[in-house]
PDB file of N, CA, C and O in Angstrom:
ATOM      1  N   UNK A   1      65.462 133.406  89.634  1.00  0.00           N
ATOM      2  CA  UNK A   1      66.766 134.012  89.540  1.00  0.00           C
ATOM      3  C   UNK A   1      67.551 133.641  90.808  1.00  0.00           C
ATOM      4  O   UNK A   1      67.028 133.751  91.917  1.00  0.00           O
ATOM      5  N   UNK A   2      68.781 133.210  90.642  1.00  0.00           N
ATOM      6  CA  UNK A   2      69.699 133.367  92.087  1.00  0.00           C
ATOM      7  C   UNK A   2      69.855 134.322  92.392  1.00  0.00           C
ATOM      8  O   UNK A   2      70.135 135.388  91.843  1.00  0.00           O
ATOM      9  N   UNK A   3      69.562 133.790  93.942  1.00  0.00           N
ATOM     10  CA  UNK A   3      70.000 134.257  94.916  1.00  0.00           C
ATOM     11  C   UNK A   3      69.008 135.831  95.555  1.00  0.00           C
ATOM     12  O   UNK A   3      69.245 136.739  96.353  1.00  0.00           O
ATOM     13  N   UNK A   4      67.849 135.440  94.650  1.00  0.00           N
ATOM     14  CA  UNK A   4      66.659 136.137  94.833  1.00  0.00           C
ATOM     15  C   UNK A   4      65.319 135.487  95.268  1.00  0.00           C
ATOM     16  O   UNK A   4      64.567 134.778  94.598  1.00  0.00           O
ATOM     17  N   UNK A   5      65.176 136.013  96.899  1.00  0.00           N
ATOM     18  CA  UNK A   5      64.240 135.049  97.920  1.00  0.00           C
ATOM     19  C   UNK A   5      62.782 135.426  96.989  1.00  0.00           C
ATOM     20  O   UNK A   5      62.494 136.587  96.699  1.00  0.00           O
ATOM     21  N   UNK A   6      61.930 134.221  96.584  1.00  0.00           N
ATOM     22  CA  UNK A   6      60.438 134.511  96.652  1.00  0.00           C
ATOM     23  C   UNK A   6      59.705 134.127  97.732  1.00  0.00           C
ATOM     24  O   UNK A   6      60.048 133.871  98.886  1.00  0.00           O
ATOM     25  N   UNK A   7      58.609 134.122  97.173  1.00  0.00           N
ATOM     26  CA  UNK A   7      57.358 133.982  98.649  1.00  0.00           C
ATOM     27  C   UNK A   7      57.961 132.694  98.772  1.00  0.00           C
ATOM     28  O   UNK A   7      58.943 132.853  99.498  1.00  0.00           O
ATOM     29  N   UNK A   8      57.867 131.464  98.420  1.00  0.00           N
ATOM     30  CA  UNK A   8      57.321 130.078  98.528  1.00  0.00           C
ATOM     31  C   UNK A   8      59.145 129.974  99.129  1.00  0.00           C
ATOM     32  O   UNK A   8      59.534 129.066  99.862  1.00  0.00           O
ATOM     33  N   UNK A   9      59.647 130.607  98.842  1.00  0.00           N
ATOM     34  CA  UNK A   9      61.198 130.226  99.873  1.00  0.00           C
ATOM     35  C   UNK A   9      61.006 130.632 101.711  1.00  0.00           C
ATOM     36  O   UNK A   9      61.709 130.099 102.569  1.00  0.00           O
ATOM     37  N   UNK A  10      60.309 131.291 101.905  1.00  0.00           N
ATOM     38  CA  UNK A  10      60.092 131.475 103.512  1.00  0.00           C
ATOM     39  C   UNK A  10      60.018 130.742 103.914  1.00  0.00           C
ATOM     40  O   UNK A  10      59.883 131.109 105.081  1.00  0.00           O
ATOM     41  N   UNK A  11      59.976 129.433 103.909  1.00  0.00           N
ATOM     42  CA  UNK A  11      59.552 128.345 104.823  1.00  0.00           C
ATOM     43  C   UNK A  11      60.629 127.779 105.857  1.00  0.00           C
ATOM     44  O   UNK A  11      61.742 128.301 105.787  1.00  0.00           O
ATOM     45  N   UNK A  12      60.499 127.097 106.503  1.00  0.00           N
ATOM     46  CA  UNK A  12      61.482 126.347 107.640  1.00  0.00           C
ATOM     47  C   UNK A  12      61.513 124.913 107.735  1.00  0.00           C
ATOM     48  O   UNK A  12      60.802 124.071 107.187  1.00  0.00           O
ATOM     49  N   UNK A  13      62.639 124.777 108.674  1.00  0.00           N
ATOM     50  CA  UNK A  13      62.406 123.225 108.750  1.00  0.00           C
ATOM     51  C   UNK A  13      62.436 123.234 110.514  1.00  0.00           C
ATOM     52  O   UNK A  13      62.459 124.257 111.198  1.00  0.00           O
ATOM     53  N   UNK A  14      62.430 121.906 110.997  1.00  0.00           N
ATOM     54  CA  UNK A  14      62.652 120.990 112.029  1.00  0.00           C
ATOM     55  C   UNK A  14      64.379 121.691 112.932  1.00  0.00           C
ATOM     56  O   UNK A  14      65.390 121.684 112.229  1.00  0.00           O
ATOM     57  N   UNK A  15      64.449 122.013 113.836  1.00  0.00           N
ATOM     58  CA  UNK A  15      65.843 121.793 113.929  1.00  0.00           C
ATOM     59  C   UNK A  15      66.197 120.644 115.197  1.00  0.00           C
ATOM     60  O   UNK A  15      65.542 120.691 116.238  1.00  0.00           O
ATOM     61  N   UNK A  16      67.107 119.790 115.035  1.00  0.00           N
ATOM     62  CA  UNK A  16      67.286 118.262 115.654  1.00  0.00           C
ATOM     63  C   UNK A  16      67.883 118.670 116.675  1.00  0.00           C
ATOM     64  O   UNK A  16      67.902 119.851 117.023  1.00  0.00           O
ATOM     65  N   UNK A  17      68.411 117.784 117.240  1.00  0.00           N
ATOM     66  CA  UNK A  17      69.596 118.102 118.312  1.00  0.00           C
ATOM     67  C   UNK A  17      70.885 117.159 117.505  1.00  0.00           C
ATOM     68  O   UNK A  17      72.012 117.589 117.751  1.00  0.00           O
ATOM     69  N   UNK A  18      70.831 116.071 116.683  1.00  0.00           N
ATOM     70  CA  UNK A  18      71.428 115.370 115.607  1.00  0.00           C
ATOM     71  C   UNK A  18      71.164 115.862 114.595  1.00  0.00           C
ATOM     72  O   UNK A  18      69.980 115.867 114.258  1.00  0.00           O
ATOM     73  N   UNK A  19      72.000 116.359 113.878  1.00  0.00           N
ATOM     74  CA  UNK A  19      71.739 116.710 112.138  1.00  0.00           C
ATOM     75  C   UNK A  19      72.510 116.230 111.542  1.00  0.00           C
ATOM     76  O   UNK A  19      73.545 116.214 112.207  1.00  0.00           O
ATOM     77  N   UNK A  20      72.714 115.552 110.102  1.00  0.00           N
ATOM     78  CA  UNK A  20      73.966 115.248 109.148  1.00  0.00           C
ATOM     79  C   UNK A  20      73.819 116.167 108.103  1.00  0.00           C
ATOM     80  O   UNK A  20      72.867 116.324 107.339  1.00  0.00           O
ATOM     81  N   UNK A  21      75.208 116.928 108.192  1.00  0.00           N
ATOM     82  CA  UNK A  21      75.463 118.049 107.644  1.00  0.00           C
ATOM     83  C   UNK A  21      75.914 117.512 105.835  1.00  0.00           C
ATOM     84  O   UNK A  21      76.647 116.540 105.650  1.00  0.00           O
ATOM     85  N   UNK A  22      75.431 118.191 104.873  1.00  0.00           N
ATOM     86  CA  UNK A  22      75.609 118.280 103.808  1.00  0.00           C
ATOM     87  C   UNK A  22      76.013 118.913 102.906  1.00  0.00           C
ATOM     88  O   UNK A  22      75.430 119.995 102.974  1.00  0.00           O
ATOM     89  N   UNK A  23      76.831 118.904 101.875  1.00  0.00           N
ATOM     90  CA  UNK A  23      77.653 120.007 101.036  1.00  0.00           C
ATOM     91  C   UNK A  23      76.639 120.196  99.748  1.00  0.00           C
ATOM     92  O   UNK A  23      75.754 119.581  99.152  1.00  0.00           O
ATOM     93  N   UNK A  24      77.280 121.328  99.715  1.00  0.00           N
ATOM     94  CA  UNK A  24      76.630 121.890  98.402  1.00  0.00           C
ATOM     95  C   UNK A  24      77.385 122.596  97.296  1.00  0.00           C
ATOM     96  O   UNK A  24      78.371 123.291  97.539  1.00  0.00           O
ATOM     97  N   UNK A  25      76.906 122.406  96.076  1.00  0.00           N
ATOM     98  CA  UNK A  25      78.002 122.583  95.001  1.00  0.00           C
ATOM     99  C   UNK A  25      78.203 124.027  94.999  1.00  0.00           C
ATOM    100  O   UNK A  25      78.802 124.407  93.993  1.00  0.00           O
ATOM    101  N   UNK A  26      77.947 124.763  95.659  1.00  0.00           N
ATOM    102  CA  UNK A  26      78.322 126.288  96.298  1.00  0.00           C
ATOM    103  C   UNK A  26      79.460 126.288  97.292  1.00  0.00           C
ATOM    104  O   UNK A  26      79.863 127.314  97.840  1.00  0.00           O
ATOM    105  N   UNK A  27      79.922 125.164  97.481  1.00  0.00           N
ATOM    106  CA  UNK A  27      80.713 124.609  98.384  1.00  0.00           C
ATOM    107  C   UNK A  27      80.955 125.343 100.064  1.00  0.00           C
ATOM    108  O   UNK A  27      81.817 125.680 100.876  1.00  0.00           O
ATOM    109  N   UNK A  28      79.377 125.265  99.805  1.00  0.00           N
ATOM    110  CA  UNK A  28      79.255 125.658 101.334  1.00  0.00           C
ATOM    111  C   UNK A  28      78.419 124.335 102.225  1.00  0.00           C
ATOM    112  O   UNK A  28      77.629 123.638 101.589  1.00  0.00           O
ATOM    113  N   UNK A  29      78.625 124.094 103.516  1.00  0.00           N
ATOM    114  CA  UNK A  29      78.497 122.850 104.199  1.00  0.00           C
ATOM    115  C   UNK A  29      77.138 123.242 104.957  1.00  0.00           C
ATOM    116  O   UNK A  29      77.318 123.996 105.913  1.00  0.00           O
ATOM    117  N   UNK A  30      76.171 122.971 104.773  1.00  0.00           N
ATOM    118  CA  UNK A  30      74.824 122.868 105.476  1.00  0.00           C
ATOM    119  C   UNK A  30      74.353 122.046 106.892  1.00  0.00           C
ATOM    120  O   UNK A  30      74.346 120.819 106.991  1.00  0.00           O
ATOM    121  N   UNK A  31      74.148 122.543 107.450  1.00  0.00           N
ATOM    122  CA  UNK A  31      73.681 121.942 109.158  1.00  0.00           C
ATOM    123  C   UNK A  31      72.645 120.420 109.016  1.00  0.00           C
ATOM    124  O   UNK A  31      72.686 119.475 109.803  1.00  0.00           O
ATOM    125  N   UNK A  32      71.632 120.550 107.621  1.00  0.00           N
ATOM    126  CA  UNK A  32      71.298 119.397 107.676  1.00  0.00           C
ATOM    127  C   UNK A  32      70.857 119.475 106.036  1.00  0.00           C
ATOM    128  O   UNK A  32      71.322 120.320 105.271  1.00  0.00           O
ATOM    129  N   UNK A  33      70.035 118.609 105.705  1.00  0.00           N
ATOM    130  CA  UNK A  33      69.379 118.328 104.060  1.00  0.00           C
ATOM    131  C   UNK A  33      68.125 119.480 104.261  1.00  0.00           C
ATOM    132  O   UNK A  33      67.778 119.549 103.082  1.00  0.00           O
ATOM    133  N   UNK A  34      67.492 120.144 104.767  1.00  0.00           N
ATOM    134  CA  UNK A  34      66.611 120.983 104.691  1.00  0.00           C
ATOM    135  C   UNK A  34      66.869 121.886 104.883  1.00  0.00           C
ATOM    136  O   UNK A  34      66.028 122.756 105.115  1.00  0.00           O
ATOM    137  N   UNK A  35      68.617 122.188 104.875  1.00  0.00           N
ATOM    138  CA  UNK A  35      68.620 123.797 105.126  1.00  0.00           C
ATOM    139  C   UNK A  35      69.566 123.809 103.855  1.00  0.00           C
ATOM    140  O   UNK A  35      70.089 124.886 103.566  1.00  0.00           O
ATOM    141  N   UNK A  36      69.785 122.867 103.193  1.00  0.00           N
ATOM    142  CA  UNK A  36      70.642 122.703 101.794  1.00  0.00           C
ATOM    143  C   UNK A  36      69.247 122.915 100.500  1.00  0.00           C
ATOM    144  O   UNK A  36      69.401 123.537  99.449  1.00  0.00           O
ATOM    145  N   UNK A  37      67.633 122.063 101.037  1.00  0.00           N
ATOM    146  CA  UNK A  37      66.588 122.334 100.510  1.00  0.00           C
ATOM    147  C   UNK A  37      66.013 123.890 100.204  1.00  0.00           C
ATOM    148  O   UNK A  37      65.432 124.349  99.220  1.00  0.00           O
ATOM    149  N   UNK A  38      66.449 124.525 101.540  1.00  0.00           N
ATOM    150  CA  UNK A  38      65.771 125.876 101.480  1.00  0.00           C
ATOM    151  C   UNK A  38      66.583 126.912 100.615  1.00  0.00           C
ATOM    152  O   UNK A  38      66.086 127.782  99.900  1.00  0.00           O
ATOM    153  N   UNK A  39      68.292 126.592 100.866  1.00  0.00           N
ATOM    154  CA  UNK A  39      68.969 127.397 100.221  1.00  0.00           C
ATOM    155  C   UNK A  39      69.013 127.197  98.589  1.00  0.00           C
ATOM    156  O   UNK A  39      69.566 128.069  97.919  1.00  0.00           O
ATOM    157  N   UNK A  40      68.305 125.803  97.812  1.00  0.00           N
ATOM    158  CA  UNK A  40      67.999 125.368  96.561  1.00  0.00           C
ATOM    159  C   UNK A  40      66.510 126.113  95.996  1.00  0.00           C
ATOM    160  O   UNK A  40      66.213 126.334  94.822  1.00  0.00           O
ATOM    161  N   UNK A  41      65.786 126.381  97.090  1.00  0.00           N
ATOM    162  CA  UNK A  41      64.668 127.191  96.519  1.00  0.00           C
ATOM    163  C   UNK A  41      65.233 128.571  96.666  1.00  0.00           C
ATOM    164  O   UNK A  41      64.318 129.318  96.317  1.00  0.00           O
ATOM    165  N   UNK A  42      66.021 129.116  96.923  1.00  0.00           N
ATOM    166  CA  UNK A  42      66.800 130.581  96.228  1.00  0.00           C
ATOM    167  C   UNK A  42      67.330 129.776  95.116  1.00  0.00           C
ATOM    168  O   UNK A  42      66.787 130.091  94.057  1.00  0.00           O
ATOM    169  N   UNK A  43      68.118 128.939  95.011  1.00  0.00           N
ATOM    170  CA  UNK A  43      69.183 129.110  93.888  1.00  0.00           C
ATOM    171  C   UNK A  43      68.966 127.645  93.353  1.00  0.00           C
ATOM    172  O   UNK A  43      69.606 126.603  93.502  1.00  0.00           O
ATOM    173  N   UNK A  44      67.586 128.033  92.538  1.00  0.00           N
ATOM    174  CA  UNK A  44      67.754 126.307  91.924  1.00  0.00           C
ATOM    175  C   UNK A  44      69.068 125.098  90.962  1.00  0.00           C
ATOM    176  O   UNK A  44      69.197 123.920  90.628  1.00  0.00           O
ATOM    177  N   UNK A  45      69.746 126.366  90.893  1.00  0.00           N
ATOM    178  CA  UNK A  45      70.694 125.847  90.315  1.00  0.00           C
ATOM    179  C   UNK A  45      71.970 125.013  91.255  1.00  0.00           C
ATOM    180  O   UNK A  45      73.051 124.518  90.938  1.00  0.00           O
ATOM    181  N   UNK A  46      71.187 125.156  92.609  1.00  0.00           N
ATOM    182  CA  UNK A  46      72.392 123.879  93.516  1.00  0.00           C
ATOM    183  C   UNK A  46      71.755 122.937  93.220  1.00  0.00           C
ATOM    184  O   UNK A  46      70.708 122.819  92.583  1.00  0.00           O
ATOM    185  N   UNK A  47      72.701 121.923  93.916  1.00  0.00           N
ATOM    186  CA  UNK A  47      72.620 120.412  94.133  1.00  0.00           C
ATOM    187  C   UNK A  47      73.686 119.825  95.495  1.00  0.00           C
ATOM    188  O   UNK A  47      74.274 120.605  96.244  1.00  0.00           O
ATOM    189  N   UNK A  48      73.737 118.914  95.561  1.00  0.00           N
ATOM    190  CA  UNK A  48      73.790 117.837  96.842  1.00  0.00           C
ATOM    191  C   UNK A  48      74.923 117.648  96.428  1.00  0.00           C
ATOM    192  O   UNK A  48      75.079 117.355  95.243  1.00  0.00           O
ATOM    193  N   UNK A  49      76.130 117.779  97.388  1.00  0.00           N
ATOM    194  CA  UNK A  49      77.298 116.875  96.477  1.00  0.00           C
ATOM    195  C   UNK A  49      77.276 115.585  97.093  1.00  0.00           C
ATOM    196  O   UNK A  49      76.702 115.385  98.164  1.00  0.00           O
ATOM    197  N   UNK A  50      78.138 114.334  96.178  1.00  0.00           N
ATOM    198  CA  UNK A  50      78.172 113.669  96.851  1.00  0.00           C
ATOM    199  C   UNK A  50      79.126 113.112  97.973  1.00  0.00           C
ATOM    200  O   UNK A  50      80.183 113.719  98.144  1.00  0.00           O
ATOM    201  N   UNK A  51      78.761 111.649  99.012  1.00  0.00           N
ATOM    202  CA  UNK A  51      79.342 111.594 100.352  1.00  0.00           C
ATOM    203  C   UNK A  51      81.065 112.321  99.638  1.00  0.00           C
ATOM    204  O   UNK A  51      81.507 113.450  99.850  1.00  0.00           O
ATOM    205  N   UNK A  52      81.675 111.266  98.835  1.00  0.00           N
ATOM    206  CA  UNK A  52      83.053 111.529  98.255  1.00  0.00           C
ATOM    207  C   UNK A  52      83.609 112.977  98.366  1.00  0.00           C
ATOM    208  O   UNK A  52      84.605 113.422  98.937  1.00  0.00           O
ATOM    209  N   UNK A  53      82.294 113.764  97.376  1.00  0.00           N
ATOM    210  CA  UNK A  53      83.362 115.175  97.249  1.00  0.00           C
ATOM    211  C   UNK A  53      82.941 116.049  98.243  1.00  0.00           C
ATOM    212  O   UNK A  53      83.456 117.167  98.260  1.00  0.00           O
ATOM    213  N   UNK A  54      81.645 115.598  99.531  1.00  0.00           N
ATOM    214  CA  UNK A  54      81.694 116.248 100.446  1.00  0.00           C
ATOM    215  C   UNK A  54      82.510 116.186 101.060  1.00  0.00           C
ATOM    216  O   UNK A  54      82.821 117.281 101.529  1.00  0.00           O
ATOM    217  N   UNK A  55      83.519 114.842 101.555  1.00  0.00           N
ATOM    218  CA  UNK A  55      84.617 114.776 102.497  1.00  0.00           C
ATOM    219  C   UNK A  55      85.754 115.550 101.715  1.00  0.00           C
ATOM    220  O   UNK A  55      86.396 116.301 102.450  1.00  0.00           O
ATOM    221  N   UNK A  56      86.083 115.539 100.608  1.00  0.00           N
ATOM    222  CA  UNK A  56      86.944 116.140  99.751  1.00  0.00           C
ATOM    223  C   UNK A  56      87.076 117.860 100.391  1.00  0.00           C
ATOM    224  O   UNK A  56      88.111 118.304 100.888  1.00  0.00           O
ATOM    225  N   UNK A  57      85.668 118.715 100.219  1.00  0.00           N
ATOM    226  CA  UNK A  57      85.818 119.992 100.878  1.00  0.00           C
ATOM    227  C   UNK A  57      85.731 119.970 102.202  1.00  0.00           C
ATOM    228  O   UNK A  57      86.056 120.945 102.879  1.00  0.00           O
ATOM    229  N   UNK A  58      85.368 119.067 102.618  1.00  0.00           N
ATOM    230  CA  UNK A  58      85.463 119.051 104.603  1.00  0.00           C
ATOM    231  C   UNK A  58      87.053 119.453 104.585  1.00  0.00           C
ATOM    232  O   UNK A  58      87.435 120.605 104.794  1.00  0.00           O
ATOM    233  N   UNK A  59      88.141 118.090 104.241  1.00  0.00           N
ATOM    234  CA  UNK A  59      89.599 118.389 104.296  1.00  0.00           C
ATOM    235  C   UNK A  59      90.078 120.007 104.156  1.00  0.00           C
ATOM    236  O   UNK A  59      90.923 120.612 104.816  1.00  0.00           O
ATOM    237  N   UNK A  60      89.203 120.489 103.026  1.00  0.00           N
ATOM    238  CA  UNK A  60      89.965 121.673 102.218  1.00  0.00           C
ATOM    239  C   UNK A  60      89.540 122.566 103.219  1.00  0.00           C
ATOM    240  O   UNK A  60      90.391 123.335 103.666  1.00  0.00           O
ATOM    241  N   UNK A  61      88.374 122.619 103.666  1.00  0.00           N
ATOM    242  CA  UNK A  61      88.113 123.578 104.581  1.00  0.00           C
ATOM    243  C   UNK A  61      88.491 123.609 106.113  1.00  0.00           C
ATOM    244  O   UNK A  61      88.310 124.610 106.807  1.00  0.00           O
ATOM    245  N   UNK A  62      88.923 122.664 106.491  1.00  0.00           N
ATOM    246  CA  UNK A  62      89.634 122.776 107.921  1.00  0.00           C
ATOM    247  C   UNK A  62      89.978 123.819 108.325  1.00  0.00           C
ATOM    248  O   UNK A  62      90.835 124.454 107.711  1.00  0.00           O
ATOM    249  N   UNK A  63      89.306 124.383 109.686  1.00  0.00           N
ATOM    250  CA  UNK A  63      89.681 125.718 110.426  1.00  0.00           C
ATOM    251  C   UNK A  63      89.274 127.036 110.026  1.00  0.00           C
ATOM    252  O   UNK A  63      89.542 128.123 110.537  1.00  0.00           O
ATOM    253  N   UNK A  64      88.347 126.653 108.688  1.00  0.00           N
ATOM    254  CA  UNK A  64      87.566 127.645 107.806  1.00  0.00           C
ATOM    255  C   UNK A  64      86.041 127.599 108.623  1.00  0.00           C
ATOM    256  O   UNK A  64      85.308 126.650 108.900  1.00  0.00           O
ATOM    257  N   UNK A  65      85.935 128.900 108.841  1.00  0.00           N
ATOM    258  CA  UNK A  65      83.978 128.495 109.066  1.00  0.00           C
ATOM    259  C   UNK A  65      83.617 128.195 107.684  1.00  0.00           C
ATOM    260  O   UNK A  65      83.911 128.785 106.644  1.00  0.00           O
ATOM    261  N   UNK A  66      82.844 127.041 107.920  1.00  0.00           N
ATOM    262  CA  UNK A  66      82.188 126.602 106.520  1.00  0.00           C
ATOM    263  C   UNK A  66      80.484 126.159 106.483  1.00  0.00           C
ATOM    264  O   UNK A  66      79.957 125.399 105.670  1.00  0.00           O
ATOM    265  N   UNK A  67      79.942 126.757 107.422  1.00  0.00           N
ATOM    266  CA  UNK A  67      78.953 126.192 107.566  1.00  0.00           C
ATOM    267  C   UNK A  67      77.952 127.755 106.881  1.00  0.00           C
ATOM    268  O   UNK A  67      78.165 128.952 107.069  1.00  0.00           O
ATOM    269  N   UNK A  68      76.868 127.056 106.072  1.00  0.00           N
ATOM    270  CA  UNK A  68      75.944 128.144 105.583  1.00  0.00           C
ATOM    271  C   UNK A  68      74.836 128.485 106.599  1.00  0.00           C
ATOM    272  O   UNK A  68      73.942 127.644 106.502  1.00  0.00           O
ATOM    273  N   UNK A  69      74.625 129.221 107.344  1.00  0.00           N
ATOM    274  CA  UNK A  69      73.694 129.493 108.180  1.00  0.00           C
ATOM    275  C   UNK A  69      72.473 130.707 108.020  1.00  0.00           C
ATOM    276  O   UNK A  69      71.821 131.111 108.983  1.00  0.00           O
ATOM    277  N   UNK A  70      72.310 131.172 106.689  1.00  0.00           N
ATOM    278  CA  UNK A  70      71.871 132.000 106.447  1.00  0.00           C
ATOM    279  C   UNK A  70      70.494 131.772 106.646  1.00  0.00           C
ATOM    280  O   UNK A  70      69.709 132.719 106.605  1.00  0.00           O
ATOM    281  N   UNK A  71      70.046 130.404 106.897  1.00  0.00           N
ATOM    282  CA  UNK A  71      68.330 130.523 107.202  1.00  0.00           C
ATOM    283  C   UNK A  71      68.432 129.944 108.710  1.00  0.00           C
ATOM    284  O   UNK A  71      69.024 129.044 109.305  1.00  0.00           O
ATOM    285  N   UNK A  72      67.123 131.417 109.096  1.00  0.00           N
ATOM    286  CA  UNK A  72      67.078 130.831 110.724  1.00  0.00           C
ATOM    287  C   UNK A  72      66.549 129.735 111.114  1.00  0.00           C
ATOM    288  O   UNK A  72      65.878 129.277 110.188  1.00  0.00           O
ATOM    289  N   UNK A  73      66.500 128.810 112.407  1.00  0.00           N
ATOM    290  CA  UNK A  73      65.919 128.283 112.871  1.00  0.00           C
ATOM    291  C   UNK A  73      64.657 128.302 112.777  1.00  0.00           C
ATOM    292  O   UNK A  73      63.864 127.395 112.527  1.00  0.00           O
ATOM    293  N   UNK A  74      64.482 129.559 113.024  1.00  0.00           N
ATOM    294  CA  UNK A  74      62.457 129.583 112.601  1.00  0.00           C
ATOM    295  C   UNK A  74      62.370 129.500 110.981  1.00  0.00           C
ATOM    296  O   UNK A  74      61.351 128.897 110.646  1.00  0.00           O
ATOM    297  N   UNK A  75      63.160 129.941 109.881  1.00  0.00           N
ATOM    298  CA  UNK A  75      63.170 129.579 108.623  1.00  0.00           C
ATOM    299  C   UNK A  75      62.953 128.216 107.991  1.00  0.00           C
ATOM    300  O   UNK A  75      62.272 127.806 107.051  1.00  0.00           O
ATOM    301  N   UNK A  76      64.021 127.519 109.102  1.00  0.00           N
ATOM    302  CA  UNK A  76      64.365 126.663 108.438  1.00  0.00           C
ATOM    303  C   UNK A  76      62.462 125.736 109.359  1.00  0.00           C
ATOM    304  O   UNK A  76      61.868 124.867 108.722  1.00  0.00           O
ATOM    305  N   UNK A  77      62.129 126.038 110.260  1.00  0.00           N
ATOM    306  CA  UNK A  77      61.107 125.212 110.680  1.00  0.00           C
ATOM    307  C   UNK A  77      59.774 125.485 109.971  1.00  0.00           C
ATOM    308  O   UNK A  77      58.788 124.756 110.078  1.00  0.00           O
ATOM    309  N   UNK A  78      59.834 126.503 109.304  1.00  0.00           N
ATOM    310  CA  UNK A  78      58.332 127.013 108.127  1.00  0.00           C
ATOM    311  C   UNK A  78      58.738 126.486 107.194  1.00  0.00           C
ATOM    312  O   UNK A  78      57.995 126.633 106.224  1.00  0.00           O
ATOM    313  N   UNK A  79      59.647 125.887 107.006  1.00  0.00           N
ATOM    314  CA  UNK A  79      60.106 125.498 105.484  1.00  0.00           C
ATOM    315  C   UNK A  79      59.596 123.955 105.459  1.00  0.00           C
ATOM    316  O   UNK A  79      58.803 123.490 104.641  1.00  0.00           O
ATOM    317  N   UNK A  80      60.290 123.180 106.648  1.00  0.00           N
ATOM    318  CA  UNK A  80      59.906 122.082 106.843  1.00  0.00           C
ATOM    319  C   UNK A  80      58.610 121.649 106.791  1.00  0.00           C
ATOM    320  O   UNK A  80      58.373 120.584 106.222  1.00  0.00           O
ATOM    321  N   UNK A  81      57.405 122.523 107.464  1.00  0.00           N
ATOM    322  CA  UNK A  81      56.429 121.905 107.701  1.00  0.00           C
ATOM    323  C   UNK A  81      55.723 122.708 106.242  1.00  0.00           C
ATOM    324  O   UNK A  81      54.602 122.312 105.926  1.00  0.00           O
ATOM    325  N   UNK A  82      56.271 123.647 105.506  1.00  0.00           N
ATOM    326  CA  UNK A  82      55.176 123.132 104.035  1.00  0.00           C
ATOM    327  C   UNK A  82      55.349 122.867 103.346  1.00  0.00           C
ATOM    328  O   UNK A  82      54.731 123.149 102.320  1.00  0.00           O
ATOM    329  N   UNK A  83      56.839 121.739 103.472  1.00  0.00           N
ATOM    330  CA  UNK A  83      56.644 120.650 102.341  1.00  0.00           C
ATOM    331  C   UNK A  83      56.669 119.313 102.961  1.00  0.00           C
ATOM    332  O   UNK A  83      57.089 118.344 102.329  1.00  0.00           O
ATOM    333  N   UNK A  84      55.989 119.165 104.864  1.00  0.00           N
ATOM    334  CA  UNK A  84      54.889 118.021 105.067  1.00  0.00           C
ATOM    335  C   UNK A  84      53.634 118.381 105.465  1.00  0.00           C
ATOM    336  O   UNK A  84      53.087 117.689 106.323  1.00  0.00           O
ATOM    337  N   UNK A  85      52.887 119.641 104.858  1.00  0.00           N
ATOM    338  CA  UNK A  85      51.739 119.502 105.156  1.00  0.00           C
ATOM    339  C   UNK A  85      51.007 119.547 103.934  1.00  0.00           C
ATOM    340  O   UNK A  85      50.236 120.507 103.952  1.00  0.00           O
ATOM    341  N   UNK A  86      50.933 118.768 102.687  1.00  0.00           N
ATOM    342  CA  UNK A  86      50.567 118.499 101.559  1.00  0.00           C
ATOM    343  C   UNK A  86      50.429 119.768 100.964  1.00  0.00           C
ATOM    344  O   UNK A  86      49.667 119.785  99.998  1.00  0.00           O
ATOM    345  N   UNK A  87      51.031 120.983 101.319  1.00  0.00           N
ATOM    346  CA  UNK A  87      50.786 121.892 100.293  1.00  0.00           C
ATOM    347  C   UNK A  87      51.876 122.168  98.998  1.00  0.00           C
ATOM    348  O   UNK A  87      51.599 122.987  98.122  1.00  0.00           O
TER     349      UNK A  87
END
């Protein structure tokens, strides 16, 4: 169900000091592809937009906070490492 966390969504990722930020058809703008990953295991029903209609809502959103930050740093780093540690 969206927008309803299960177990296997706790996880985290990596956080860079470089990230390329990514949109999502929630049209909210993500810090990198694994925090657009984590917010897809709540709501399988996102997806990736593409480069095109990401720059499309970059424009629209100017001066808007647009960035989704709802998973922490430590979220986003449990997330990362269990989907590279073959589980």
């Amino acid at each position: 169900m969206p927008g309803v966390k299960d177990s296997s969504c706790s996880s985290h990722c990596f956080v860079v000091k470089k990230q390329t930020r990514v949109c999502g058809s929630d049209n909210n703008i993500y810090n990198n592809l694994c925090a657009l990953d984590y917010q897809k295991c709540i709501d399988p029903t996102l997806t990736q937009l593409d480069e095109a209609a990401c720059k499309k809502l970059l424009r629209g959103l100017r001066g808007q906070p647009a960035l989704k930050e709802e998973a922490t740093a430590t979220d986003l780093q449990q997330y990362y490492n269990s989907r590279h540690d073959g589980s």
